[in-house]
N, C-alpha and C positions, 0 to 999 in steps of 0.2 A: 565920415559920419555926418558930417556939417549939409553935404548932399545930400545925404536922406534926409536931415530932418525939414531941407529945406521943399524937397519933394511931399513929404508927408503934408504939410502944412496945402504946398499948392491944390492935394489932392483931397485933404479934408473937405476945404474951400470952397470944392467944386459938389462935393454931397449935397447937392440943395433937395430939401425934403424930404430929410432922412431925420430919424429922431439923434441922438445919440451914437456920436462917431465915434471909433474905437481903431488901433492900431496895432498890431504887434507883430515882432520879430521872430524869424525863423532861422534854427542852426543850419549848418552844412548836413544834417541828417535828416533837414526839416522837421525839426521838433521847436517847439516855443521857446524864445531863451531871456532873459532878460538881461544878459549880457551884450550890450550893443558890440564891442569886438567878438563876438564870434557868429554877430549875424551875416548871414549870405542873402536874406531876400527879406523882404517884408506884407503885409499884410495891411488894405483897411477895409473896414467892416461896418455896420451900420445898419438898423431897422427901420425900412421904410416906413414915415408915419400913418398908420392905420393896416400895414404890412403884417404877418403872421413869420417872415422868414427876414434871416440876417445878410444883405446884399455884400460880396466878397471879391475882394481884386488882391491879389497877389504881384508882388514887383520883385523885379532881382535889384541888385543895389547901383545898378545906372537907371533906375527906373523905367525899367522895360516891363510891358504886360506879360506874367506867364501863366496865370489862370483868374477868370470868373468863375460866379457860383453864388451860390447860396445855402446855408446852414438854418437849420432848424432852432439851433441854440447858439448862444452867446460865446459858448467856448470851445464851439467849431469844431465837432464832435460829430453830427449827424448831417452830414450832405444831403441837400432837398434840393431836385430842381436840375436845369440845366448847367453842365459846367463845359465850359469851353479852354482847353489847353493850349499854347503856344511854345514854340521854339524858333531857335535864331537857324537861318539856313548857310549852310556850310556850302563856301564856293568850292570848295576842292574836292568835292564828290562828284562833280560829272560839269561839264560846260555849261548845261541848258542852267548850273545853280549859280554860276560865276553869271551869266548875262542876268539872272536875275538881281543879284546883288549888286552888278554894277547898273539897276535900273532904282537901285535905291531902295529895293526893298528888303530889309534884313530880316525879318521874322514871318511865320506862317502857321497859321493852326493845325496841328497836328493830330488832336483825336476834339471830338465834341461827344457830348452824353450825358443822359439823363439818370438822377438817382433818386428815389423814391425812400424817405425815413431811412437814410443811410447805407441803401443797398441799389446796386447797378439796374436799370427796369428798361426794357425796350431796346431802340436804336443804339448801336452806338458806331462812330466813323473813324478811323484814322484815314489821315493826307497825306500825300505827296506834298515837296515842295509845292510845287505850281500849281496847288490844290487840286488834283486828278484823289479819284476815290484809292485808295489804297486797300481796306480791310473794312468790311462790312460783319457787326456780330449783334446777336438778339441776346439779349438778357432778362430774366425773370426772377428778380430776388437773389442778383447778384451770381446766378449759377447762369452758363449757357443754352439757352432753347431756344430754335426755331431754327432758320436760315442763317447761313454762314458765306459770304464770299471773300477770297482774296487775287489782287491784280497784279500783274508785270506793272514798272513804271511806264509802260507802251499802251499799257491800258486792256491789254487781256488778261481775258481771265485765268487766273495760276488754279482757282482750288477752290472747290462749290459743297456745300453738304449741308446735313443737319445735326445739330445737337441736343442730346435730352439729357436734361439737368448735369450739365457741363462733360456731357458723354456723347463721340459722335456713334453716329444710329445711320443705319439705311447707308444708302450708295455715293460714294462720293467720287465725284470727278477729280484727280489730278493731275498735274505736270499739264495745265493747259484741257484734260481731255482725254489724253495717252495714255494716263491710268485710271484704271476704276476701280474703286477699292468698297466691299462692300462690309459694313460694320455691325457688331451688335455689342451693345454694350460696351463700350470702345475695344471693342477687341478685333483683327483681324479674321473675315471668313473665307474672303474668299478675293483675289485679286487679278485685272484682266488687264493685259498689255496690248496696246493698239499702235501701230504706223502711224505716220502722218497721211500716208496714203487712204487708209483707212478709217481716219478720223474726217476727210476730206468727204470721203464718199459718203459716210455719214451725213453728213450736214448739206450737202446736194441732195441726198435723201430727203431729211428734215424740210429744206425748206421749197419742195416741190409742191404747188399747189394742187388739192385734191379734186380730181372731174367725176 
């Protein structure tokens, strides 16, 4: 505990132009606790002066970054703004995560997004370790609309479509392409199985320019 509070302190320190710094602790459920033995991560906070919104860093208890952000209020209720997520990268999932970690980098952001009086609005990304785009999703008031993609770690594309109000609509590519899967109302209508030979000729089709 002596480490955090010596962390807290180093991190207040560094708030310069901020009105009134603030801290607090988060359970293993990440709920508020004011029990310092059952916190697992902490919090500092702080309204920039002449700011409208409360600046927020989240730490686990080696003082690691696992989320920015910004709150509308004081008791971290109403997310506004960009928040940026992080996680520590696991060398024992595949080689390319072991060479990064023995390059010294242990953590990587994971998803980034924006939310708008408390609800999800616009872009939002998850990553790969090595920051390759992983899942691309649209949001509008916290439900799914618009474009949707998701990638192989190799960096093709696995799954393409649309969603209306957290319901996929219209045709969606997947397995790469191979399947086309056509939707209404998230319901299946109707499904079309393709080759790789076939999805080939396609896209020689596709990208043949027109005389």
């Amino acid at each position: 505990m002596n480490k955090i509070l010596i962390f807290l302190l180093f991190v207040l320190c560094s708030f310069n132009g901020f009105g009134q710094v603030k801290s607090v602790l988060f359970d293993a459920e990440d709920k508020v606790t004011a029990d310092s033995t059952k916190a697992n991560s902490y919090a500092i906070y702080g309204k920039v002066t002449g700011g409208n919104v409360y600046v927020f860093k989240k730490y686990d208890l080696d003082g690691y970054l696992m989320v920015t952000g910004s709150f509308k209020d004081d008791g971290l209720t109403i997310p506004h703004g960009k928040f940026v997520y992080y996680d520590w990268i696991n060398p024992y999932d595949s080689f390319t995560n072991q060479e990064t970690v023995a390059r010294g980098k242990e953590r990587y952001i994971t998803l980034s997004g924006t939310f708008e009086n408390g609800l999800r609005e616009g872009l939002w990304i998850n990553y790969y370790v090595n920051g390759d785009v992983k899942e691309v999703a649209n949001y509008k008031k916290n439900l799914l609309n618009g474009e949707y993609k998701s990638f192989e770690a190799n960096g093709n594309l696995k799954a393409s479509g649309q969603f209306v109000n957290n319901k996929k609509e219209g045709e969606w590519q997947l397995k790469g392409g191979l399947q086309v899967v056509k939707y209404e109302n998230d319901k299946v209508i109707s499904t079309v199985n393709k080759t790789r030979k076939q999805l080939k000729k396609e896209k020689v089709q596709q990208n043949k320019p027109n005389l």
